[in-house]
N, C-alpha and C positions, 0 to 999 in steps of 0.2 A: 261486749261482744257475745251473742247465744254460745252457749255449748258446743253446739255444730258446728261452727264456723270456724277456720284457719286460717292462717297466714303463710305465706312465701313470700322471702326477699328475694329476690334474681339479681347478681351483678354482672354487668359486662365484664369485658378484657383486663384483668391488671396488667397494665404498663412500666414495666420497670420500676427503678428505685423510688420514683417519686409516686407511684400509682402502690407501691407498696406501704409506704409511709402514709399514704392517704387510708387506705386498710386498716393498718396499724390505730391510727388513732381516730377515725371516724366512726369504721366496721361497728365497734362493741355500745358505742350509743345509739347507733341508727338500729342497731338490730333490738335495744334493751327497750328504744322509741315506740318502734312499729309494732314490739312484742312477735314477733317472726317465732312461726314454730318453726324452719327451716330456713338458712339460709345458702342459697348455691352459689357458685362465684364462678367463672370461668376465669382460671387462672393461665393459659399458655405461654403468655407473652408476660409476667410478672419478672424475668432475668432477662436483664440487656432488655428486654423489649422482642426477644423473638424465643425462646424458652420460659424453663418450667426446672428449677434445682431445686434441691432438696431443703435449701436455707428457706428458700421464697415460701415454696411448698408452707415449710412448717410456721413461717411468719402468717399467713392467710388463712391458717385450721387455727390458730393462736388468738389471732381477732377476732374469731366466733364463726368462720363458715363450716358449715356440719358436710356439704358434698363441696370440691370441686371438679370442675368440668373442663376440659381444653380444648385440643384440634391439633391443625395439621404440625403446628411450631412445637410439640409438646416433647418430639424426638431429640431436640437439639442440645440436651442434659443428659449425659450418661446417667448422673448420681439417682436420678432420678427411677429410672426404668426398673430396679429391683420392687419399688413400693409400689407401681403400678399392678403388681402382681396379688402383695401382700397387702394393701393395705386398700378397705373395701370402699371408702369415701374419697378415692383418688381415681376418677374417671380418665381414658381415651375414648377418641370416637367409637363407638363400636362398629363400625363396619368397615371395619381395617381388615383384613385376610386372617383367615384360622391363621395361628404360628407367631401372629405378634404381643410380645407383653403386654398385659393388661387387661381389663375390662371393661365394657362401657355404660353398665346401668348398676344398681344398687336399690336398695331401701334404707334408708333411715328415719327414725321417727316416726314408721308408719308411711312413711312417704316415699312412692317411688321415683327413683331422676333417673332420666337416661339422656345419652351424651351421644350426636350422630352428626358425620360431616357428609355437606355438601360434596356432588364430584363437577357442575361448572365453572370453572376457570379454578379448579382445584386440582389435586393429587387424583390420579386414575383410581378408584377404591372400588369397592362393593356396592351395593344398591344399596342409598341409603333408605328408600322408602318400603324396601321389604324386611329388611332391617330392622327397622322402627315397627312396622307392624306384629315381627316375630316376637320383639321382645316387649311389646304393651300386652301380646294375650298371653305373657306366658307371668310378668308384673301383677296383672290386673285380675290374677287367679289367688294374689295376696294383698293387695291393696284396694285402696278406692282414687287416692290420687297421684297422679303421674304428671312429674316434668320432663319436657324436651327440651334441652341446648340444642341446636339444630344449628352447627358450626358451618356458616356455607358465604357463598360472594354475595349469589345471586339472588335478588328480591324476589323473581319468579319462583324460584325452585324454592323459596324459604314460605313464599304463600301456599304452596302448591300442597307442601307437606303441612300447614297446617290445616289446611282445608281436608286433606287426607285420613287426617287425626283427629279432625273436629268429635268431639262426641266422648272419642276413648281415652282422652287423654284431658288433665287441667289446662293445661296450659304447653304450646308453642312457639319459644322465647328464642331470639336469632341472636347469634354472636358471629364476631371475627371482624367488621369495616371498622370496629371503633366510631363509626359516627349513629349517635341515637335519631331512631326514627319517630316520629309525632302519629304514628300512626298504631296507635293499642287499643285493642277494642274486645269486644267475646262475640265468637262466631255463635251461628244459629243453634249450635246441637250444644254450647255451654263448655268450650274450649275458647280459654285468654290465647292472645295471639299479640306479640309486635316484633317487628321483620331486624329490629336489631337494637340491644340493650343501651348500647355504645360505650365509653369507656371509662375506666375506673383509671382514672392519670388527670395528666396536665391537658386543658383546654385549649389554653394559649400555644398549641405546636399545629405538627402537620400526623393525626392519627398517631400523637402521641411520640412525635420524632423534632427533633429541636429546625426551628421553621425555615432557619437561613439556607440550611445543608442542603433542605427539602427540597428549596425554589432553587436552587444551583443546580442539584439533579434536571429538575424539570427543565432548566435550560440547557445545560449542557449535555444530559442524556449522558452521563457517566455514570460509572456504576458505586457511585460515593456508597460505605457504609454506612447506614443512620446512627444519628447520636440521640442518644432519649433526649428527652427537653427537661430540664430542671422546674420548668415553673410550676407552681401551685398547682397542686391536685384536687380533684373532687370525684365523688362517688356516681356512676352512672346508672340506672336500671328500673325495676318497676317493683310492687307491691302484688301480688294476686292474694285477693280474697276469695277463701271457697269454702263449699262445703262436705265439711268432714265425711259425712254417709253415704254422699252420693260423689265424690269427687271433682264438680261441676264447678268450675270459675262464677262467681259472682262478680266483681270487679277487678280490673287492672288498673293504678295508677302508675304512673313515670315519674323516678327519680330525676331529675334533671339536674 
């Protein structure tokens, strides 16, 4: 690989106990495989499957991710919310309101990540696309490459912001449905793009929720709690290849 050229891992959602154990022992080869100068994770959903504590947390910086990244479920851990503060490779969305713990972009490696959520069929928040724009010119006055977690439902508003960003950013990587999209490509101005990582858990469930519980909700429309699913996990996400000088995606591949 030239000189110039880098690597980024991007992982989808960790999923609970078994999307963490998949981490645990897959994360440190895949990352030693692809030789990733970065790797991001979006971790929100790695406790219980709807938070972010502090055990999980430090299981997922252990297997080799340099940033994580989360969203709207990332509240659900008290233990958690001190580190959001302190510790600078521990992402929230940023466009949560002045006043709430945390931060939502960094650099590490020479690399900058920024972490922004969706507001269609999400939490009422701040504008994520002014947001995003404020913090790439104010990143990109020390960097050359910049990632977006773009934590959101909707495919439209998840194209919209990378078409938005085309140019100023590496790459526009979507998290939160847990289901991976087949659609990863590099837009025109040399911004990676795909509308959603999908999930670092078990396959064989319902978005990472054990399948029986799931089709009993769907029928009976009760408000059953989800139970994680136990089965065999696997790593979800993509590769960006770029270059180092100019920060421009060369290729996207999908972990599948």
């Amino acid at each position: 690989m030239p000189a110039d050229t880098m690597k980024a891992l991007l992982l989808g959602d960790v999923y609970g106990a078994s999307g963490c154990r998949a981490v645990s022992f897959l994360l440190p080869q895949l990352k030693q495989s692809t030789q990733a100068d970065i790797v991001i994770v979006n971790g929100e959903n790695a406790t219980e499957g709807f938070s972010l504590a502090l055990e999980e947390m430090n299981t997922i910086f252990k297997a080799g991710a340099d940033v994580i990244t989360s969203g709207n479920h990332i509240w659900g851990s008290d233990d958690i919310r001190p580190f959001l503060d302190t510790r600078n490779e521990m992402l929230r969305p940023a466009n949560y309101p002045p006043g709430v713990p945390g931060h939502g972009s960094c650099i590490v490696n020479g690399i900058g990540v920024i972490n922004i959520q969706g507001r269609v069929s999400m939490p009422a928040i701040d504008d994520p696309f002014r947001c995003a724009a404020t913090l790439v010119g104010k990143l990109s006055k020390e960097v050359k490459a910049i990632f977006v977690d773009f934590h959101a439902e909707c495919p439209q508003e998840k194209e919209a912001m990378a078409y938005f960003l085309d140019g100023s950013v590496t790459a526009v990587v979507g998290t939160h449905t847990h289901v991976q999209t087949a659609d990863q490509r590099i837009l025109a101005k040399g911004t990676a793009y795909i509308t959603d990582l999908g999930l670092c858990g078990p396959l064989e469930s319902v978005i990472g929720s054990e399948v029986g519980l799931s089709i009993s909700k769907q029928l009976e429309q009760m408000p059953y709690k989800p139970i994680q699913s136990e089965n065999p996990s696997t790593l979800q996400g993509v590769i960006v290849t770029f270059d180092s000088n100019t920060g421009k995606a060369l290729s996207i591949q999908r972990l599948a």
